[in-house]
N, C-alpha and C positions, 0 to 999 in steps of 0.2 A: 378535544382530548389530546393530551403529549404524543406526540410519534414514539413509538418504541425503539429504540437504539437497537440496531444489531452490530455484530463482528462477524465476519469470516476469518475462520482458521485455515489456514492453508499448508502445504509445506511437501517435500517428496516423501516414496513411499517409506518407513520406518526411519524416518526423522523422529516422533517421538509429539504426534498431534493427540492420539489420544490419553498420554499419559499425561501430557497438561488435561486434556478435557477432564478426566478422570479427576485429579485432584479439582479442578475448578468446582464441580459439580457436587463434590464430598466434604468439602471444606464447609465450615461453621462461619460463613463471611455473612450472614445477613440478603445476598441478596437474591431474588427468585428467578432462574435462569431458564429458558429453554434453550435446551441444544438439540439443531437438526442435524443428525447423522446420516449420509450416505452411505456410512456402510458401519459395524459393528466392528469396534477393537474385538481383542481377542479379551480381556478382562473383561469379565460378565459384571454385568450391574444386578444385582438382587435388591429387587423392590415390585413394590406392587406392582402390576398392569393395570390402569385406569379405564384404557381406552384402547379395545386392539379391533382392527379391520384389518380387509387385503388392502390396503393402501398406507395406513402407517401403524403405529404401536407407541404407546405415550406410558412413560414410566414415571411418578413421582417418588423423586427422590428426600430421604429423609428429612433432608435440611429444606423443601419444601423447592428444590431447584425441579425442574419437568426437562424429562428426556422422550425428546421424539425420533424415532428413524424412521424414515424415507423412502417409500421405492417408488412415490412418483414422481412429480413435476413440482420443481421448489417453488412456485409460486403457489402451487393449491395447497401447497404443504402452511407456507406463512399465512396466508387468508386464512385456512383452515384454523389456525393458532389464534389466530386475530378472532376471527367468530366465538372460539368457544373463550374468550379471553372476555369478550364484549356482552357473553350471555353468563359470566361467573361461574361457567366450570371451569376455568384455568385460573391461576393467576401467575403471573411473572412480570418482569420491568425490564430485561433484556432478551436482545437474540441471540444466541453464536450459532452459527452456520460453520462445519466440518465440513473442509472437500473433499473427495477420493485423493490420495497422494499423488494421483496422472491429470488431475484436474488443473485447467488454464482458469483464475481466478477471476477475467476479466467480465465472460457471459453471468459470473454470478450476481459481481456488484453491479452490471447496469442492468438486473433487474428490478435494482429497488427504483430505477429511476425509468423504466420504459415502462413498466405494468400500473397502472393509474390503481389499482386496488391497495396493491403493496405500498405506493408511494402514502397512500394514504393512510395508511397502519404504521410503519415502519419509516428511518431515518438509517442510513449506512453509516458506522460510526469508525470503524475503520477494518485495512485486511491484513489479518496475525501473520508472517511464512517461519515456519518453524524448520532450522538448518541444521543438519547434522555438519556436526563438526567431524568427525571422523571422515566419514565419506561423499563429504559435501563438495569437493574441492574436483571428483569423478564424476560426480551429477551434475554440475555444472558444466563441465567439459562435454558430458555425454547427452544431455539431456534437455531440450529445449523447454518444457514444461519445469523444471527446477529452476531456469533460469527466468523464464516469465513469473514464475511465485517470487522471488525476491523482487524485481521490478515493479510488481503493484505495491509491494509491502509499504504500509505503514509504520511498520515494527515488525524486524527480525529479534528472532529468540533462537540463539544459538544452543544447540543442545550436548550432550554428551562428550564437555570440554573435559571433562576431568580424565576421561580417558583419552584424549586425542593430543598426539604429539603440538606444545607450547609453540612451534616455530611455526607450524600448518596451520593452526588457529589465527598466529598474526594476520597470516599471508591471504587465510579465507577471508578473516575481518577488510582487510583492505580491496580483496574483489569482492565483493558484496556492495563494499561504499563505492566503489566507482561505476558500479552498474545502476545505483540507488543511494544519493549522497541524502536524501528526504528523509531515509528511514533510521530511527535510533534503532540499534543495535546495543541485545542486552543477554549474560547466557542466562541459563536454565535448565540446568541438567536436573533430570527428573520432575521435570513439569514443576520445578520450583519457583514460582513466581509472584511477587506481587500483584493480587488483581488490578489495581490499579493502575498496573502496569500493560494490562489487557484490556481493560473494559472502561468508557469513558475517555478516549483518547479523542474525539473529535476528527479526525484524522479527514473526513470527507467534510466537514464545515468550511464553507465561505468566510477564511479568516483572515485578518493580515499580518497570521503569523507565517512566514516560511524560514522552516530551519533547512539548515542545507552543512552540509558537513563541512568544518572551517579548513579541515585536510585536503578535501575534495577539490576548495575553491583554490587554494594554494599550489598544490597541483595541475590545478590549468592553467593559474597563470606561468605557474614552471612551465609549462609545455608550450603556451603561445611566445613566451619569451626565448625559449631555444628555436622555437618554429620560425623564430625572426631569419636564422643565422643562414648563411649564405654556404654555398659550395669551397670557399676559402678560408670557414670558420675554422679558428686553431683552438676553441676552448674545450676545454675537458666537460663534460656532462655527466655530472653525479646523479643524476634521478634515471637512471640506466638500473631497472629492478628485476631480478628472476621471475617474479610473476607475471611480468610484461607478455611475454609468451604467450598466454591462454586471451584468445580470444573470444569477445562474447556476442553474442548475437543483441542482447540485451546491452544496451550503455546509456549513459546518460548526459548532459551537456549544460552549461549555465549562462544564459545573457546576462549581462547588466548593464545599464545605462547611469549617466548621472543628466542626459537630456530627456527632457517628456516627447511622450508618443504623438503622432498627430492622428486625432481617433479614428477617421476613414480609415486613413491610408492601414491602420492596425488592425480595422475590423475586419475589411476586405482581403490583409493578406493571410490572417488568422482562420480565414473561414475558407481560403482555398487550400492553404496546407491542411487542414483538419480534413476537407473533403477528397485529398487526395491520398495524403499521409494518414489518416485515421484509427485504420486497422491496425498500424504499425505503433502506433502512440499509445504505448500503455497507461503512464498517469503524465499530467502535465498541470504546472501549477504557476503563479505570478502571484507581481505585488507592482502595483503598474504606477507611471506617474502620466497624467493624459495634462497637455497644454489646456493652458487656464484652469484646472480642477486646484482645488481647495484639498479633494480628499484621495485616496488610493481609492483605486481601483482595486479588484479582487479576482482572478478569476482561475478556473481550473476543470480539471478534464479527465475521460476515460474512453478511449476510440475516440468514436466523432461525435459523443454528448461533451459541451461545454458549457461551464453556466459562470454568469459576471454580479457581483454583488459590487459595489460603494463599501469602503473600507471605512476606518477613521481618517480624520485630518492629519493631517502631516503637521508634524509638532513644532514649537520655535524654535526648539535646539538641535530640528530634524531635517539634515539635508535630502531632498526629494531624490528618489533614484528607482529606476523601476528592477526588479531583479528576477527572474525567470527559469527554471525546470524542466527539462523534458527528456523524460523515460522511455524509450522504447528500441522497436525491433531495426538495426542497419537504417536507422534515420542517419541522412543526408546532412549535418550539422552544418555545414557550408553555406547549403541553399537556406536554412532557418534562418542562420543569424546573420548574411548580409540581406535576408528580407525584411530583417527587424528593425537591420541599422537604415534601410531605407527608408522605414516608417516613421524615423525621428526625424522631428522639425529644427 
């Protein structure tokens, strides 16, 4: 049977997580949703009760979408879902998983991948963080939890742009990307969104697509190329920005190569930084070129799970080059990428 695709939605507190869920769930889209909620917006759902215990409460909803909340342990929560799915009292074809607003995203999604029941039901398909544009630019400064939600993200959804001063919105847009060049960035004020813009992203498949923000990469080369300049430098440096200022605990970094890896020497140093740096590694992603391979490599991560898949071939009009991501907490950028550039042959 198909693994079930889930999303986690994530995002700080009155960001505006239920007022997408709310529309996802109420919309005439065709498809059958369960949402596990940790905790109840304040807009009540009226619909039947199917199914209530002291452990969950299961509402279907009109459009034939299933809403579950939560007060135990989100694993017995998705088994649970998965059982009655497998014996035909449920049906649905997706998951979305709502965190608490204080919620660090990362213990969620490597459940689907440490609990051998879940992995077995379920597919992670990717993690929503839903950003308040108004006050999002405070929560980031103040708040380490805001700032780890955008770092998993596989899609920010910016929210309540239309009331938030045009020149803050730029300015969050751009720290957002430099903490997470991975993530499309798209608004959404009032939960207005293309589903397809939420469900079905792939966002955790072993693929050899990496997008990466073309601003982002322009940008470090601006910065390695002035980092050249010496104490007698006379050039003027225009990438000198007001938002410079705000620092994140949360950042992000890019290798590239246009020489292949040598595999040892990749494996062995990929798996000490992982066992030392891990906790600090929020996502981490490639697209590798290994000496003598034919095809890319694939691989990518969350803490210290990392998994490598065989990409496709490298094309004839495709020059080979490996190119590399990594998201997280005051990583060491220095010790990464001269230990990558040691690894090449």
């Amino acid at each position: 049977m198909a693994l079930i695709p889930a999303t986690i939605l994530t995002g700080f507190l009155g960001a505006g997580k239920t007022t997408l869920l709310n529309r996802i769930l109420q919309e005439p889209h065709g498809h059958k949703i369960a949402v596990i909620e940790n905790e109840f917006g304040q807009e009540g759902i009226d619909n039947d009760i199917l199914v209530q215990d002291s452990n969950e409460q299961i509402i279907e909803m009109n459009n034939g979408c299933v809403c579950c909340t939560v007060r135990g342990d989100l694993i017995a929560a998705l088994t649970a879902l998965a059982e009655k799915r497998n014996a035909g009292a449920l049906q649905f074809d997706h998951v979305v998983i709502e965190t608490t607003g204080l919620a660090n995203p990362g213990p969620v999604a490597q459940t689907f991948f440490m609990d051998d029941l879940v992995a077995a039901h379920y597919m992670l398909d990717a993690i929503i963080t839903v950003v308040d544009a108004v006050h999002g630019m405070r929560q980031l400064d103040q708040q380490e939890e805001a700032q780890r939600q955008v770092g998993f993200a596989d899609k920010i959804l910016l929210s309540k742009t239309d009331v938030a001063d045009a020149a803050e919105v730029a300015e969050l847009i751009a720290r957002t990307r430099r903490m997470n060049p991975r993530a499309a960035i798209l608004k959404s004020d009032f939960g207005k969104v293309p589903l397809d813009e939420v469900l079905d992203l792939r966002g955790f498949n072993l693929n050899d697509k990496l997008e990466i923000d073309p601003d982002f990469l322009k940008a470090e080369e601006e910065e390695h190329h002035h980092g050249e300049c010496d104490a007698h430098c006379k050039h003027h440096h225009r990438h000198e920005h007001p938002h410079l200022h705000h620092h994140d605990d949360i950042q992000a970094f890019v290798f590239k190569s246009e020489r292949p890896f040598d595999t040892m020497k990749l494996d062995e140093f990929l798996g000490s930084i992982v066992q030392i740096y891990g906790p600090q590694m929020l996502r981490y992603k490639g697209v590798l070129w290994m000496q003598n391979a034919t095809r890319k490599v694939v691989f990518q991560g969350v803490h210290q799970m990392m998994g490598t898949d065989l990409g496709a071939k490298w094309g004839e009009n495709e020059t080979p080059q490996s190119k590399m991501v990594f998201i997280g907490k005051d990583l060491p950028k220095d010790i990464f990428i001269r230990g990558l550039e040691q690894c090449l042959v």
